[in-house]
TIPATI-389543 format. One record per residue (C-alpha): residue number from 0; x, z, y. Coordinates in nm, 3 decimals, padded with zeros to 5 digits. Layout:
! TIPATI-389543
<num NUM, u X, w Z, v Y>
...
! end
This chain:
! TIPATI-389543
<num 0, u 09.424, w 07.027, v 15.708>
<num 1, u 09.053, w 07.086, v 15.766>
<num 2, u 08.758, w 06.856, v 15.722>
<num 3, u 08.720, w 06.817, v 16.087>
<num 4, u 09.088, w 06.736, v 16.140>
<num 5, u 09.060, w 06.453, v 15.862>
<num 6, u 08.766, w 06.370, v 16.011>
<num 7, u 08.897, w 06.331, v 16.369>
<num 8, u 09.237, w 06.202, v 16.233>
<num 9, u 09.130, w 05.934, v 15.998>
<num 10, u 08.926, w 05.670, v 16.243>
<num 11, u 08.948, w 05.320, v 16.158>
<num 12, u 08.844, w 05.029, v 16.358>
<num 13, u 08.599, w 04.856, v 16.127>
<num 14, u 08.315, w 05.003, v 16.279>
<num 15, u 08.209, w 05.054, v 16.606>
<num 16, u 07.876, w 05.300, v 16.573>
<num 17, u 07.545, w 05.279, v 16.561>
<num 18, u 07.324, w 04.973, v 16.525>
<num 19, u 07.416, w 04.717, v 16.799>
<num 20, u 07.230, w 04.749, v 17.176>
<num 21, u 07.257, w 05.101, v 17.135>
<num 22, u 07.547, w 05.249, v 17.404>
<num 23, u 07.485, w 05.275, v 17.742>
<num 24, u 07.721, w 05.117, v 17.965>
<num 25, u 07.736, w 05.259, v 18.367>
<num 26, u 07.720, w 05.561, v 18.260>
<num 27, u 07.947, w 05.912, v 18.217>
<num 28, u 08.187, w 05.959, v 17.884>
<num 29, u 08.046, w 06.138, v 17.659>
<num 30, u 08.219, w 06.504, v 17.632>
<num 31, u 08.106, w 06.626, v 17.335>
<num 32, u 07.938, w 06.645, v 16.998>
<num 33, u 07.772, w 06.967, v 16.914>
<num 34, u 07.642, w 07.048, v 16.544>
<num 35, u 07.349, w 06.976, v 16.361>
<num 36, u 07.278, w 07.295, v 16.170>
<num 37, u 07.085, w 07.222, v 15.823>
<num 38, u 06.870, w 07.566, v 15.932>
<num 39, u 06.747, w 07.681, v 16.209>
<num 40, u 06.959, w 07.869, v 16.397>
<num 41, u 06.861, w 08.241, v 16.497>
<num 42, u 06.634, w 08.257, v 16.829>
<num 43, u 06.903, w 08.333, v 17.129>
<num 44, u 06.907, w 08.588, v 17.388>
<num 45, u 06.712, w 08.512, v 17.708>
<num 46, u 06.890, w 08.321, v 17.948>
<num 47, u 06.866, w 08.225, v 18.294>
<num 48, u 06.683, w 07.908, v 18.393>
<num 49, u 06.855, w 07.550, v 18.254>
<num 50, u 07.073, w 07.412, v 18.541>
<num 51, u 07.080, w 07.005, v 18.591>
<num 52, u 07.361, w 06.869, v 18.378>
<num 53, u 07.657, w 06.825, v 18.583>
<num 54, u 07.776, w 06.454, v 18.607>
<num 55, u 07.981, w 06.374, v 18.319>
<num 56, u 07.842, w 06.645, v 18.098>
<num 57, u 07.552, w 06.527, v 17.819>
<num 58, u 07.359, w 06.848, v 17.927>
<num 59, u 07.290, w 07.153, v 17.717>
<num 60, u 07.289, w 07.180, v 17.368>
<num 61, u 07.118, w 06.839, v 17.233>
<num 62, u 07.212, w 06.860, v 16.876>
<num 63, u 07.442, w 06.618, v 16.751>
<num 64, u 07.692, w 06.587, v 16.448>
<num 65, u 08.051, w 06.807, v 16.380>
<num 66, u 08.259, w 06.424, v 16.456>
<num 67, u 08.227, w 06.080, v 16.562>
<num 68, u 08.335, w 05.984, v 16.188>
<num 69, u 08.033, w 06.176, v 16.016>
<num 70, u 07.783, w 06.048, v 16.274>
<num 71, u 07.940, w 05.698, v 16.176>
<num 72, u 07.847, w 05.750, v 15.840>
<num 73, u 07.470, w 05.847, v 15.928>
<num 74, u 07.457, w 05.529, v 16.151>
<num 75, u 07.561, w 05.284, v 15.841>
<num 76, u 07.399, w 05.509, v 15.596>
<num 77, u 07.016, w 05.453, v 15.849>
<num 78, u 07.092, w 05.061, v 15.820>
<num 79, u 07.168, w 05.050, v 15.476>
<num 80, u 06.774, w 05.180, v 15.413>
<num 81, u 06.675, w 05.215, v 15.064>
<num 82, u 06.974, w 05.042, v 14.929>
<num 83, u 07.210, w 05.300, v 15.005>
<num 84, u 07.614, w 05.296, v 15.026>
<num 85, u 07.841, w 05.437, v 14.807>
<num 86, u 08.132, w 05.635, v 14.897>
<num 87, u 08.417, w 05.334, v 14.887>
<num 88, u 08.152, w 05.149, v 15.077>
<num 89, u 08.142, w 05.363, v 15.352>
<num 90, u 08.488, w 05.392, v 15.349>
<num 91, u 08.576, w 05.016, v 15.414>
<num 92, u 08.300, w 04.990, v 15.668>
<num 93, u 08.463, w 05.260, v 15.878>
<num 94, u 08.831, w 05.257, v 15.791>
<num 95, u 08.819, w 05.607, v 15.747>
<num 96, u 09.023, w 05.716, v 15.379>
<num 97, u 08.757, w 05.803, v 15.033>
<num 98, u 08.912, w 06.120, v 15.090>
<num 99, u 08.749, w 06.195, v 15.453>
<num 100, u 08.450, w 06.042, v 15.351>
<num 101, u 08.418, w 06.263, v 15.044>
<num 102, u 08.423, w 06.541, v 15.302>
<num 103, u 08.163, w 06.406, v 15.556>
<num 104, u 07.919, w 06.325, v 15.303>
<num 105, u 07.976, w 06.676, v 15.119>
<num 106, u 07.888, w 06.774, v 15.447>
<num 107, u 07.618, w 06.558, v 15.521>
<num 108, u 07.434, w 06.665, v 15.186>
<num 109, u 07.484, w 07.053, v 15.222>
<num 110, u 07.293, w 07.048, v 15.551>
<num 111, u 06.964, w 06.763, v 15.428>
<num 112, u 07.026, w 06.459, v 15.599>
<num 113, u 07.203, w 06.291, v 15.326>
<num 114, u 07.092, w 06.246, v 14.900>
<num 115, u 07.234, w 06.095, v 14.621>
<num 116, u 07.029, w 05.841, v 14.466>
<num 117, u 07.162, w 05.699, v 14.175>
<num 118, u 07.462, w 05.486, v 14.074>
<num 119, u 07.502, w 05.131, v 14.181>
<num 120, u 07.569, w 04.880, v 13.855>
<num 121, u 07.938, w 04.851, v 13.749>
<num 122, u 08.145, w 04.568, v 13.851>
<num 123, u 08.435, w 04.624, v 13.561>
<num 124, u 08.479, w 04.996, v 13.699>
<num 125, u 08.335, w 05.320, v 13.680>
<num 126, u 07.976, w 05.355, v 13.867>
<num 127, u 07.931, w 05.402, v 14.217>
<num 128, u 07.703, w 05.665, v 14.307>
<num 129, u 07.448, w 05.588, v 14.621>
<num 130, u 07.382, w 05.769, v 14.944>
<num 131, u 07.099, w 05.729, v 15.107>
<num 132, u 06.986, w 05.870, v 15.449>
<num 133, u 06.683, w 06.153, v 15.392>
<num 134, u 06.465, w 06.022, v 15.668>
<num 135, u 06.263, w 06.346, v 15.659>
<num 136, u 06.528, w 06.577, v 15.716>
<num 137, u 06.495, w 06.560, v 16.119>
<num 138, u 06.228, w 06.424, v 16.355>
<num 139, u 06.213, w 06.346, v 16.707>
<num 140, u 05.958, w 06.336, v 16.984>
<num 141, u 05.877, w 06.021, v 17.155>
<num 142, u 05.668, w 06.047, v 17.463>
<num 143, u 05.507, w 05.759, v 17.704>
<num 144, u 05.399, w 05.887, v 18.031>
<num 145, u 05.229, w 05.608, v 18.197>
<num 146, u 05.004, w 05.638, v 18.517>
<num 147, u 04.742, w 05.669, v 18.335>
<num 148, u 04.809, w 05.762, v 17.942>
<num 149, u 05.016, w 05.973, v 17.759>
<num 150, u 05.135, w 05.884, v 17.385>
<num 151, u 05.315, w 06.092, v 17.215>
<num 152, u 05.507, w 06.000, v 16.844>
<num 153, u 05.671, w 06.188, v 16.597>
<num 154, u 05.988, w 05.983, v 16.454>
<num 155, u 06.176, w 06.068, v 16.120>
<num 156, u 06.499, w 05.957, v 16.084>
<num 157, u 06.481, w 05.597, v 16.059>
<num 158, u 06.240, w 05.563, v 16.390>
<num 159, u 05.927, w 05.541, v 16.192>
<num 160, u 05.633, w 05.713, v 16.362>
<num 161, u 05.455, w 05.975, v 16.142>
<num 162, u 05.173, w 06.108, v 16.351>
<num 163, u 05.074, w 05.992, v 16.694>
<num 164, u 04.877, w 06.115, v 16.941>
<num 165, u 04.713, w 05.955, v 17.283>
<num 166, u 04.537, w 06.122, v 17.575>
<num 167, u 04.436, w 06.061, v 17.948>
<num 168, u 04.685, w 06.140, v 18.196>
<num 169, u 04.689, w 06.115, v 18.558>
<num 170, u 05.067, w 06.077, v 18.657>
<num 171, u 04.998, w 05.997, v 19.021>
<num 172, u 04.814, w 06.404, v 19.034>
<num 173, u 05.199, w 06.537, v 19.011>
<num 174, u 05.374, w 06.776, v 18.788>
<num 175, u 05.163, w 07.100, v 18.746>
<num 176, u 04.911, w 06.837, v 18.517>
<num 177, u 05.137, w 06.638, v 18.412>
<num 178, u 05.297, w 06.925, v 18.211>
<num 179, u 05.049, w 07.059, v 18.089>
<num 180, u 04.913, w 06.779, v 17.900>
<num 181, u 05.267, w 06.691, v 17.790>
<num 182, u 05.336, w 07.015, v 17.662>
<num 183, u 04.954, w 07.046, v 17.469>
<num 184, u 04.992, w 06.716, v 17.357>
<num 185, u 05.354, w 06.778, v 17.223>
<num 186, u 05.231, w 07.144, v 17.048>
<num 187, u 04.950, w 06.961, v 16.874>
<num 188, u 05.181, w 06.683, v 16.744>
<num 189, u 05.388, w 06.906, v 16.603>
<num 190, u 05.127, w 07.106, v 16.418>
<num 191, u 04.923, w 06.859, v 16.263>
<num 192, u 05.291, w 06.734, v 16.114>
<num 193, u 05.363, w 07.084, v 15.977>
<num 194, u 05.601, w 07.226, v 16.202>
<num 195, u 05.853, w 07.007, v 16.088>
<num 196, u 06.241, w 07.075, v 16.238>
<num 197, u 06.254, w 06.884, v 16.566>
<num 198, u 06.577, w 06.768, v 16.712>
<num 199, u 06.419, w 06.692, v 17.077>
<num 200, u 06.239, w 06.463, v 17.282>
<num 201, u 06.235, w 06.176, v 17.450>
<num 202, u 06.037, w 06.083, v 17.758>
<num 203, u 05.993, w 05.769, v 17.895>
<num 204, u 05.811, w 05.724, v 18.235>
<num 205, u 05.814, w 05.516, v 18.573>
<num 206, u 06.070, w 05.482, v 18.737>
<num 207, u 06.308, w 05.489, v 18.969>
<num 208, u 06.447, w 05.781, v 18.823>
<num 209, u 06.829, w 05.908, v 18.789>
<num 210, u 06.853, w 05.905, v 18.402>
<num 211, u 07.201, w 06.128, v 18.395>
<num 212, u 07.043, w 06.389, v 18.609>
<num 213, u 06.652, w 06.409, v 18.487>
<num 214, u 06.532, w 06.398, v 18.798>
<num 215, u 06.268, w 06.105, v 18.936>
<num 216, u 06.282, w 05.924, v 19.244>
<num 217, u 05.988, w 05.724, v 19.441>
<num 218, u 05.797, w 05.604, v 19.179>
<num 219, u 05.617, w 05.343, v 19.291>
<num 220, u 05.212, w 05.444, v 19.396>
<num 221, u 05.356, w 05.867, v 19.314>
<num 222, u 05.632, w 05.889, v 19.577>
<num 223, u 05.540, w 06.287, v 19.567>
<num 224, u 05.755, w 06.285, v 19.247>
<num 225, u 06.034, w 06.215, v 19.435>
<num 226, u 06.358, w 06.457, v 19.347>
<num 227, u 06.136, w 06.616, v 19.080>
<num 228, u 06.343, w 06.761, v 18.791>
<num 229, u 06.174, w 06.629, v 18.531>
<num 230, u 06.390, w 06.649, v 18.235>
<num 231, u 06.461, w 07.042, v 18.230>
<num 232, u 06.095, w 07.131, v 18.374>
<num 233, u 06.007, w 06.904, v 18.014>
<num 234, u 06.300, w 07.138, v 17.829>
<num 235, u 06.167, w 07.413, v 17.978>
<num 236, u 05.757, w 07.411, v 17.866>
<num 237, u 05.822, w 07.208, v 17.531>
<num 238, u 06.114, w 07.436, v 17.424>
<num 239, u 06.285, w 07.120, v 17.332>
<num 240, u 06.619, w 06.932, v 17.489>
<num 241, u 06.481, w 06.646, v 17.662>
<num 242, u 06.615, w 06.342, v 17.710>
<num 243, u 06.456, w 06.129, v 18.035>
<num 244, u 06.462, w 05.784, v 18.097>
<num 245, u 06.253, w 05.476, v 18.219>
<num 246, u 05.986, w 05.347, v 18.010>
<num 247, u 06.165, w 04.977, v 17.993>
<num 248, u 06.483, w 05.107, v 17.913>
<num 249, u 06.326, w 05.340, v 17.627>
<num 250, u 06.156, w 05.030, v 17.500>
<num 251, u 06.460, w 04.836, v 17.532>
<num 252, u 06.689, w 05.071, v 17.302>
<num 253, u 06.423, w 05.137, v 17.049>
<num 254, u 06.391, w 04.724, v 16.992>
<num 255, u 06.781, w 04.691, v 16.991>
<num 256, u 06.793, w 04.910, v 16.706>
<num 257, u 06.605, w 04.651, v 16.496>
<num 258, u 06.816, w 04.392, v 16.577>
<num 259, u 07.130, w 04.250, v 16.337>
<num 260, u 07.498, w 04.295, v 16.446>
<num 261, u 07.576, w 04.003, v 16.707>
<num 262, u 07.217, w 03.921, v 16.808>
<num 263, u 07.289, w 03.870, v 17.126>
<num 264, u 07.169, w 03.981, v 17.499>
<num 265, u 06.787, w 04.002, v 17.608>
<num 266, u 06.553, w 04.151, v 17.840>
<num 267, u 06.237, w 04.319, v 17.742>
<num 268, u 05.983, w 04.231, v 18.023>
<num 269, u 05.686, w 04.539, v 18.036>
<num 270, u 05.364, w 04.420, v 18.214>
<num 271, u 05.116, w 04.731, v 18.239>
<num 272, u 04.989, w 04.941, v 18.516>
<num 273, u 05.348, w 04.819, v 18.649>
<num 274, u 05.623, w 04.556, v 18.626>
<num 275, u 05.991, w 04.635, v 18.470>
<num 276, u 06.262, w 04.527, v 18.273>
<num 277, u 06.481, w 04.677, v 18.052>
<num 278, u 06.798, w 04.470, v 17.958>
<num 279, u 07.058, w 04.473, v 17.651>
<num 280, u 07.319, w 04.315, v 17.786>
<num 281, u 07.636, w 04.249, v 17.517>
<num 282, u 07.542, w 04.499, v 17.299>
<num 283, u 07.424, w 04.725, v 17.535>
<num 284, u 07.115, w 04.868, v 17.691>
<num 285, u 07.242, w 04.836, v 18.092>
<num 286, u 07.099, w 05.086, v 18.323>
<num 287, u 07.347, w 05.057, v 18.605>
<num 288, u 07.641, w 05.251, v 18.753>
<num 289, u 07.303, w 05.461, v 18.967>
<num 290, u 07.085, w 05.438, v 18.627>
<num 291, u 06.856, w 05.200, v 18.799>
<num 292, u 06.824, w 04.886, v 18.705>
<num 293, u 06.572, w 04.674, v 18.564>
<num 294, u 06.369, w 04.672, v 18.834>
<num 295, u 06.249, w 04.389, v 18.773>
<num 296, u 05.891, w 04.366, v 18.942>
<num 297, u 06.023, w 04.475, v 19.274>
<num 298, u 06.205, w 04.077, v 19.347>
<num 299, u 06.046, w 03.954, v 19.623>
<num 300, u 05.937, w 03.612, v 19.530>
<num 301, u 05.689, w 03.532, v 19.866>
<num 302, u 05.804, w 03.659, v 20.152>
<num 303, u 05.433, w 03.659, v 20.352>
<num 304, u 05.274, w 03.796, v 19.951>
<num 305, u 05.052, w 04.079, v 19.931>
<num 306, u 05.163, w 04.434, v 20.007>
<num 307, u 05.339, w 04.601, v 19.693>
<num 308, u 05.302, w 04.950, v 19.614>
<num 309, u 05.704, w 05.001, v 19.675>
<num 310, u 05.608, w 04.887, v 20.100>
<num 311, u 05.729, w 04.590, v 20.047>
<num 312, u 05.566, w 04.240, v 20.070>
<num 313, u 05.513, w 03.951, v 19.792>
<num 314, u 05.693, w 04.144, v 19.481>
<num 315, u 05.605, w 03.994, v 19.131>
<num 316, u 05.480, w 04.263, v 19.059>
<num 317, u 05.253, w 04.267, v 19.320>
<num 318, u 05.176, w 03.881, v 19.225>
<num 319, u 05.160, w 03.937, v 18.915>
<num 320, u 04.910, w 04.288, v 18.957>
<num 321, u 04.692, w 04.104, v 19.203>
<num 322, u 04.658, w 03.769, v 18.946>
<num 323, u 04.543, w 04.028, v 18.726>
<num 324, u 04.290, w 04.180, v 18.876>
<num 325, u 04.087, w 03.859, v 19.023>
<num 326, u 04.111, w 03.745, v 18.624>
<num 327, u 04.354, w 03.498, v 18.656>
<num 328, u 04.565, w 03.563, v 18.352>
<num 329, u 04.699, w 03.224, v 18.329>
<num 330, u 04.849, w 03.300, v 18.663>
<num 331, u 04.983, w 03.608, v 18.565>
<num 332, u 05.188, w 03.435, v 18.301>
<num 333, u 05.280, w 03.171, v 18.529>
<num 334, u 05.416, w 03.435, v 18.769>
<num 335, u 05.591, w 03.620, v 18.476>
<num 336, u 05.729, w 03.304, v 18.329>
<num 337, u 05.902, w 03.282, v 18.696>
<num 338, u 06.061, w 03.596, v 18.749>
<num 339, u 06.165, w 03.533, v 18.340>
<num 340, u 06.335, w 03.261, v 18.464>
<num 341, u 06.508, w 03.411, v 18.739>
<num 342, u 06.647, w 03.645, v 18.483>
<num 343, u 06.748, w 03.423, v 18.246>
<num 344, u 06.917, w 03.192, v 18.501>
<num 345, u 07.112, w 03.508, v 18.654>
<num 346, u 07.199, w 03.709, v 18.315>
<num 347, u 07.220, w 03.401, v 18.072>
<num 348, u 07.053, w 03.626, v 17.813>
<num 349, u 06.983, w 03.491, v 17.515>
<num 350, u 06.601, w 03.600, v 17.434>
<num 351, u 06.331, w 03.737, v 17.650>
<num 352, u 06.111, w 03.991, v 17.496>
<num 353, u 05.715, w 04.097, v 17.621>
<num 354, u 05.527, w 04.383, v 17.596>
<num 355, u 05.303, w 04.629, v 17.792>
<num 356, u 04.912, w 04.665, v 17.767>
<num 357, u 04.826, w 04.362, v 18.025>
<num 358, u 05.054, w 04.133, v 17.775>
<num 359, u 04.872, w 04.274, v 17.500>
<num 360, u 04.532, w 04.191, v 17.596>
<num 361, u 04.639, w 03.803, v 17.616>
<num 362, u 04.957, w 03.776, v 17.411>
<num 363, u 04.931, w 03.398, v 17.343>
<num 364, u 04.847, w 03.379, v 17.705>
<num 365, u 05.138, w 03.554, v 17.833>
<num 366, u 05.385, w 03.443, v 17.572>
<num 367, u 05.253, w 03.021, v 17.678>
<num 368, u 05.282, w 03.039, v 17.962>
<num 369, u 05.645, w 03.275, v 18.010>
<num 370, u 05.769, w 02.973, v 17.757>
<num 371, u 05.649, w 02.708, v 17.963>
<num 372, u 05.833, w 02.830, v 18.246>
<num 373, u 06.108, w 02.895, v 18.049>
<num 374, u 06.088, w 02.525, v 17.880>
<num 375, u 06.105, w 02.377, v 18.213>
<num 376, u 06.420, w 02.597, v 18.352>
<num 377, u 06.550, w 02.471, v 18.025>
<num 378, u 06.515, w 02.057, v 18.124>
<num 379, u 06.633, w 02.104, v 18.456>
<num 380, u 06.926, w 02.209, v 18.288>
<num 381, u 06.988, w 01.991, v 18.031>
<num 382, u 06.984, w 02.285, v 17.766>
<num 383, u 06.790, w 02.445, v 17.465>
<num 384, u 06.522, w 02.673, v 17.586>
<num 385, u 06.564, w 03.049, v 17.567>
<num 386, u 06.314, w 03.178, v 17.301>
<num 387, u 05.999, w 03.410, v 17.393>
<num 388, u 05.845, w 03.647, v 17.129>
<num 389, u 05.573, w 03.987, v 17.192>
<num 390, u 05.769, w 04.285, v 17.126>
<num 391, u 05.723, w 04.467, v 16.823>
<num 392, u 05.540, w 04.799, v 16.822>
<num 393, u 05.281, w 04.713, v 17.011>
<num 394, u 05.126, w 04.971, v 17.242>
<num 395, u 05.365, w 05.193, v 17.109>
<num 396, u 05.708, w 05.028, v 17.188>
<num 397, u 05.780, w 05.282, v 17.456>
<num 398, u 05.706, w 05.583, v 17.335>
<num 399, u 05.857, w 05.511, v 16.984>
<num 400, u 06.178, w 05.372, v 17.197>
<num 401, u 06.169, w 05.731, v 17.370>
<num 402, u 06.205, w 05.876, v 17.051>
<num 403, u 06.551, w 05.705, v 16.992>
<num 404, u 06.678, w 05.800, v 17.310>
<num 405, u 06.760, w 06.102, v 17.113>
<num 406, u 06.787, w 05.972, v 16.732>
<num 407, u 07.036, w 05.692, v 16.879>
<num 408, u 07.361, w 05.931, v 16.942>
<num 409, u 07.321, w 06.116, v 16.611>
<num 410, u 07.384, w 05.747, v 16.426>
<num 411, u 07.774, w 05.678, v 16.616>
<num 412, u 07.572, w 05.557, v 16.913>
<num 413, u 07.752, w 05.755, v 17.156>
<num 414, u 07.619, w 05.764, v 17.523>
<num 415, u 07.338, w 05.626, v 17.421>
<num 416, u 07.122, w 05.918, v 17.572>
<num 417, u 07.303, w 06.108, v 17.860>
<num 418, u 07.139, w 06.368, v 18.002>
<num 419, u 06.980, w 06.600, v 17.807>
<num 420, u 06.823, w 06.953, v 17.871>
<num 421, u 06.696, w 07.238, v 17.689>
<num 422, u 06.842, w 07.539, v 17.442>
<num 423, u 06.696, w 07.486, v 17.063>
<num 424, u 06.868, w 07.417, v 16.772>
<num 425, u 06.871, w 07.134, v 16.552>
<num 426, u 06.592, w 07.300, v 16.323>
<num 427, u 06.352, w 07.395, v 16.665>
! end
């Protein structure tokens, strides 16, 4: 029997992939998982121009592990951090027999991503050696295209950022400049990290957008991007697969991957140039059976409000935009705090999460007066309050959550990031 038999055959139920919030739920099976190559592979022939992924296919060629049983292994192996896991460890937490998991992480050391690292102190036996995860041995692309910014991370294999860069970027001036600064900012990334082997990248931008396809939709103040490929033109200048989603549900998946086993449901509220949500709902980041929800600022909330930049009247976002801009930040959080609580009395989620530059420039504004609201939802009930905290990452949350749209399948997180264009290998 071959490795990849035992590894197909030998599943347990232990373990169900991946750090917790990671799978996407609404959206197609996953139909594959093609190789990560521990070189690069040879340059290939030209071909004709990338097609949209079909529905149900995870698009072309973004790299991914031999099985679902190695790509277990990497997930528990990422967790573990420094500490490591030895073999009969890694065997109980996935079921799978010492024997497979000999194989896998044979396999998992020939091509980089896996090291031994010592042997963990005897317990009346022989030694156990330690695996560890070799966070350097891939990287990932994270990119935030906002209406006005661009930043742009290089991940290693744990999520960390290792260079960043920002620029200016006018998203509402359409693709032709849009690209280009994508794809310069992307090339000088890359470079000042060394050329290092790049598994893809993520992009996270406004939405509506059909996150299985890659292709935007009327983005609220640039309704010319409407129908706009986006993911394979990406593929296509940055020589990368691409993975495209919203910025709240990159943010979203990037903070579930923090987050212990069985910490429950929440919904990451961003507050920028726009208003959205992006929700982990039991266990999982939610996008929708259509990929689009979360669309959170577009509630109306005052039916005779100010005009919204969707054409509709008395959004929160448009509330909450418009409180803004006349300097009324306590307003703004008093807004927020209301559609928070809308959210929390529809979903029954268990936290609510903020983030996005306005929250930024008055955290302990926004986080006051979101609680508040909150706190009195809470009364009226007769019930504990749902906690408020700032995100972590800071201004960086989304673009370091687009990076693990495409890190988050390799660790068992399967369907995590359909839709995916481009040709390069693993070592790219």
């Amino acid at each position: 029997m071959s490795s990849d038999e035992i590894d197909r055959g030998q599943a347990g139920g232990r373990y169900s992939g991946g750090a917790p919030g990671t799978a996407a739920s609404g959206g197609p099976a996953v139909t594959g998982t093609p190789a990560v190559t521990g070189t690069p592979a040879a340059p290939a022939k030209p071909a004709a121009p990338a097609k949209p992924a079909a529905p149900g296919n995870p698009g072309a060629n973004l790299p991914a592990l031999r099985g679902h049983n190695a790509a277990l292994v990497l997930g528990l192996l990422r967790a573990a951090g420094e500490r490591g896991l030895s073999r009969l460890e890694l065997a109980a937490d996935t079921g799978l027999t010492p024997q497979a998991v000999s194989k896998i992480t044979a396999r998992l050391r020939a091509e980089g991503l896996a090291v031994e690292a010592g042997r963990r102190a005897s317990t009346g036996g022989k030694p156990a050696t330690v695996l560890r995860l070799v966070p350097g041995a891939r990287y990932a692309v994270g990119l935030h295209l906002d209406r006005d910014e661009l930043i742009a991370v290089l991940a290693d294999l744990t999520g960390a950022a290792v260079a960043v860069r920002r620029a200016p970027l006018a998203f509402e001036a359409g693709a032709g400049p849009v690209l280009d600064t994508a794809a310069r900012e992307v090339t000088a990334l890359r470079a000042e990290a060394g050329g290092p082997p790049v598994l893809g990248a993520g992009v996270a931008c406004p939405g509506p957008l059909d996150h299985t396809a890659g292709v935007l939709h009327r983005v609220t103040g640039a309704p010319q991007w409407d129908g706009f490929p986006l993911r394979d033109a990406l593929a296509e200048r940055l020589g990368l697969p691409v993975v495209l989603d919203k910025d709240t549900n990159a943010a979203a998946l990037g903070l579930a991957q923090g987050m212990p086993a069985g910490a429950g449901s929440f919904g990451y509220l961003h507050l920028g140039t726009g208003l959205g949500a992006g929700l982990v709902l039991g266990g999982s980041l939610y996008r929708g059976p259509r990929t689009g929800a979360g669309e959170f600022g577009h509630q109306t909330v005052q039916w005779d409000g100010p005009r919204c930049g969707c054409g509709r009247r008395g959004c929160i976002e448009a509330l909450c935009l418009a409180a803004v801009a006349r300097g009324d930040l306590p307003g703004a959080a008093a807004v927020l705090g209301a559609g928070a609580a809308n959210l929390v009395e529809l979903l029954d989620i268990d936290r609510v999460l903020l983030g996005g530059r306005t929250v930024l420039e008055n955290p302990d504004g926004f986080r006051t007066g979101v609680a508040e609201a909150l706190g009195g939802q809470a009364r009226a009930r007769g019930r504990a309050p749902v906690p408020v905290a700032l995100a972590r990452g800071g201004a960086q949350v989304v673009a370091d959550g687009a990076a693990e749209l495409v890190l988050a399948p390799l660790f068992g997180a399967l369907g995590a990031s359909l839709g995916a264009a481009g040709t390069p290998s693993a070592g790219a």
